[in-house]
BAMI-773571 format. One record per residue (C-alpha): residue number from 1; x negated, y negated, z. Coordinates in pm, 1 decimal. Example, Ala and Ser with C-alpha at 12.3 -4.5 7.8 and 13.67 -1.06 7.14 Angstrom:
2
n: 1&xx: -1230.0&yy: 450.0&zz: 780.0 .
n: 2&xx: -1367.0&yy: 106.0&zz: 714.0 .
! end
This chain:
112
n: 1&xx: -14299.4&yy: -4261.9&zz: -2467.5 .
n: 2&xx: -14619.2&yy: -4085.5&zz: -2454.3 .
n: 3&xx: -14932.0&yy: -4184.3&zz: -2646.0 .
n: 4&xx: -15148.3&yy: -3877.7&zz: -2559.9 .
n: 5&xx: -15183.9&yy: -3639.4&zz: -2852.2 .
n: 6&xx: -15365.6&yy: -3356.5&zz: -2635.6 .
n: 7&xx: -15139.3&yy: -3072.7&zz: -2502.9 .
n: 8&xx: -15357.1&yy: -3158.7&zz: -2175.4 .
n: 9&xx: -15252.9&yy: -3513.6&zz: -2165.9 .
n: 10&xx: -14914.5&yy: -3472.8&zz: -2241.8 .
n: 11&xx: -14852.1&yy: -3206.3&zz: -1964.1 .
n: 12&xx: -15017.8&yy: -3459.1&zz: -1721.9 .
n: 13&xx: -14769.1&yy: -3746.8&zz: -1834.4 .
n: 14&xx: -14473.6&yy: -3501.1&zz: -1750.2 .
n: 15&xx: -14588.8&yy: -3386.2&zz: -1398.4 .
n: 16&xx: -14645.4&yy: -3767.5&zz: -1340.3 .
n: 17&xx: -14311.3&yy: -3829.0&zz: -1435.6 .
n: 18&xx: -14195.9&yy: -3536.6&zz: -1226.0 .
n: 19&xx: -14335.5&yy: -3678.6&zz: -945.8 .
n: 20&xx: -14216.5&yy: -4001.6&zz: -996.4 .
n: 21&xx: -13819.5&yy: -3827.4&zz: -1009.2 .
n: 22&xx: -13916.0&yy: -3654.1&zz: -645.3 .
n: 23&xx: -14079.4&yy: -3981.3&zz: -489.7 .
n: 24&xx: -13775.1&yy: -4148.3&zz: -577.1 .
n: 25&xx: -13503.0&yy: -3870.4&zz: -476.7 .
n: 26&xx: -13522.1&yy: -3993.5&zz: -90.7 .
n: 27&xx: -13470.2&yy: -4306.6&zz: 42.7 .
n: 28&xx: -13700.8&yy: -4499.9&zz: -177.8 .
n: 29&xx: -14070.2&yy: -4431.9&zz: -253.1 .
n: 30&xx: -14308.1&yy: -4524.1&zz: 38.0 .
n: 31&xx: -14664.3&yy: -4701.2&zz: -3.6 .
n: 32&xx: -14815.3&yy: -4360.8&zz: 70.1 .
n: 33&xx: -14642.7&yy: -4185.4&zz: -223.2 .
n: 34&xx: -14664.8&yy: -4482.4&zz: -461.7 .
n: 35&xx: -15057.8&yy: -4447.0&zz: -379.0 .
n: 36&xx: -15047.3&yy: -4082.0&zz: -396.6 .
n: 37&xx: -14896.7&yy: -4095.1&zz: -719.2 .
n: 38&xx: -15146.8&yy: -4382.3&zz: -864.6 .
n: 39&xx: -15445.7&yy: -4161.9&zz: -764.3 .
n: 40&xx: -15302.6&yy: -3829.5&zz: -927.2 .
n: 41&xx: -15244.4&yy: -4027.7&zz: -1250.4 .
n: 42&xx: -15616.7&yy: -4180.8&zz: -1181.5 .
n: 43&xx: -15773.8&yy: -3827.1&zz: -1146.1 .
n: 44&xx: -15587.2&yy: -3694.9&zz: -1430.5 .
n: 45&xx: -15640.9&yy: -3982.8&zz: -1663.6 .
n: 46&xx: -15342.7&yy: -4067.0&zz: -1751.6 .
n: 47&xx: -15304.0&yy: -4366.8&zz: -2070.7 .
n: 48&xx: -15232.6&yy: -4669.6&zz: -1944.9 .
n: 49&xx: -14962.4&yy: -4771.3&zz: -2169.2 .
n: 50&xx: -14792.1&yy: -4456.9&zz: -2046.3 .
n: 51&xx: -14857.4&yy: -4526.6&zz: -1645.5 .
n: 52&xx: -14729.6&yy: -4893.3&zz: -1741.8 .
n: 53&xx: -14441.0&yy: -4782.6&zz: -1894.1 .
n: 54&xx: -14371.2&yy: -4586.6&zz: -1606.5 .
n: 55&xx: -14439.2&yy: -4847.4&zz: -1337.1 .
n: 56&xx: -14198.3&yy: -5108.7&zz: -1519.9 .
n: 57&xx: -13903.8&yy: -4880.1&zz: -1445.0 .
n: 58&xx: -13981.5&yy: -4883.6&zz: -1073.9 .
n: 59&xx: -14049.0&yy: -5208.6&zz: -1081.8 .
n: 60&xx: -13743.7&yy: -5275.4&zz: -1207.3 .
n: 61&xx: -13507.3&yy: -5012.3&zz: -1100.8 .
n: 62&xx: -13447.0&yy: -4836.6&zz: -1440.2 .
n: 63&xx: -13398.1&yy: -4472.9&zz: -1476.2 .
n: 64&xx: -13719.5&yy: -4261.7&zz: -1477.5 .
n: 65&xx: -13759.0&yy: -4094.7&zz: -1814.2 .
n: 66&xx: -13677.0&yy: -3726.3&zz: -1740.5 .
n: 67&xx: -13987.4&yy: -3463.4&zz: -1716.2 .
n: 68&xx: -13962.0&yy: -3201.7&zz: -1999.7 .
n: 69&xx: -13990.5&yy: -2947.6&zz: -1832.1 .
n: 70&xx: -14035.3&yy: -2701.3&zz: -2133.2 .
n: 71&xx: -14374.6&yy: -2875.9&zz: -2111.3 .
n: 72&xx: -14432.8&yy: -2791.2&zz: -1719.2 .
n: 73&xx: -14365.3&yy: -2456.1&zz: -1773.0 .
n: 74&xx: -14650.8&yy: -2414.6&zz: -1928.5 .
n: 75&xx: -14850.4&yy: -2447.6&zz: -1570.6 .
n: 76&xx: -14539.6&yy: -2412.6&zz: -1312.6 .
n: 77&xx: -14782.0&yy: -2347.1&zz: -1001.0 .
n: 78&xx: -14974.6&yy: -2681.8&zz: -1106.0 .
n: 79&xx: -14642.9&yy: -2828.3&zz: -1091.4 .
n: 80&xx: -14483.4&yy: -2689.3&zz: -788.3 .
n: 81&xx: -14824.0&yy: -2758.6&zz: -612.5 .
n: 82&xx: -14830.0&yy: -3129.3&zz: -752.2 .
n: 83&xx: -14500.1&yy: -3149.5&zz: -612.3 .
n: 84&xx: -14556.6&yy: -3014.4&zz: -266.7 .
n: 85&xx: -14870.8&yy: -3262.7&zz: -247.4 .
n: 86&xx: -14646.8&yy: -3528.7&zz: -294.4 .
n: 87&xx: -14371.5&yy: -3437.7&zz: -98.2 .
n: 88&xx: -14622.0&yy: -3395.0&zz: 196.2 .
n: 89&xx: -14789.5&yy: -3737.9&zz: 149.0 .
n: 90&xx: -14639.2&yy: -3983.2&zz: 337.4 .
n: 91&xx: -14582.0&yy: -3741.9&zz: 621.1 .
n: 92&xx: -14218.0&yy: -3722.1&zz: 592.8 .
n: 93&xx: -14052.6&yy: -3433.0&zz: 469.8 .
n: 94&xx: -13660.8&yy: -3489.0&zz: 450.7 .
n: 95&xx: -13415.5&yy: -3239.2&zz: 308.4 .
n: 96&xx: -13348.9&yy: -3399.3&zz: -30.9 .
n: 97&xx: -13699.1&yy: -3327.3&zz: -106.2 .
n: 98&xx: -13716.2&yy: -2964.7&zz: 57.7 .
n: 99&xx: -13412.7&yy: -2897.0&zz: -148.0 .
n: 100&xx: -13538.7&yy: -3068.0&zz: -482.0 .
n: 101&xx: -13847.5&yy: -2844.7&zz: -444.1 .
n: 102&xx: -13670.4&yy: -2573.2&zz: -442.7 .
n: 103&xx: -13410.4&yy: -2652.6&zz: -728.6 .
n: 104&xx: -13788.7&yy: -2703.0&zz: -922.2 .
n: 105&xx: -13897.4&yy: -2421.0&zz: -828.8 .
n: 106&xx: -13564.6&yy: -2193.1&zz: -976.9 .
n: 107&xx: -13607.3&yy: -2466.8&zz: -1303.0 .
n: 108&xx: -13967.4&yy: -2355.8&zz: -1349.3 .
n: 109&xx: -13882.1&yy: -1919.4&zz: -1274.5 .
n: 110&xx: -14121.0&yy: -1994.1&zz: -993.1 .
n: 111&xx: -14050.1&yy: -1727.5&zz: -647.2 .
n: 112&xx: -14030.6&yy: -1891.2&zz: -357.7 .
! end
């Protein structure tokens, strides 16, 4: 999928898939996460191929390419705080995201 050669850019494309898996593990993804999402890829400069290729599988309901998270490891707190960000965004927290954060968190050999 991804276009970015850089390790940088490729570790941004997975967290922005990562948080495209936890937007999507509740009931749907709200405006405020879709918009938190679009300005995380914005500030991290994210190829647009990539973010379009991403967008086309919300758009229309295909499965998210999985994060590798061999790649995340690399920066776990980055990711865990990317995550919470998220999470906190649209000012809901419900359980399937508490609990997804913390299934990350044991994926990444992050303590709670």
């Amino acid at each position: 999928m991804s276009t970015a050669s850089s390790p940088d850019a490729r570790f941004q494309i997975e967290v922005l898939k990562l948080l495209l898996q936890v937007a999507s593990g509740d009931e749907g993804v709200s405006r405020e996460e879709i918009d938190h999402i679009m300005a995380t890829a914005r500030g991290m400069s994210v190829p647009l191929p990539d973010l379009e290729q991403l967008a086309k599988c919300l758009q229309n309901g295909t499965p998210l390419p999985a994060p590798n998270l061999g790649i995340l490891k690399a920066n776990p707190t980055a990711v865990i705080d990317a995550a919470h960000d998220l999470i906190a965004s649209d000012g809901h927290i419900h359980p399937s995201e508490i609990e997804m954060l913390r299934q990350l968190r044991e994926l990444l050999g992050v303590a709670a």
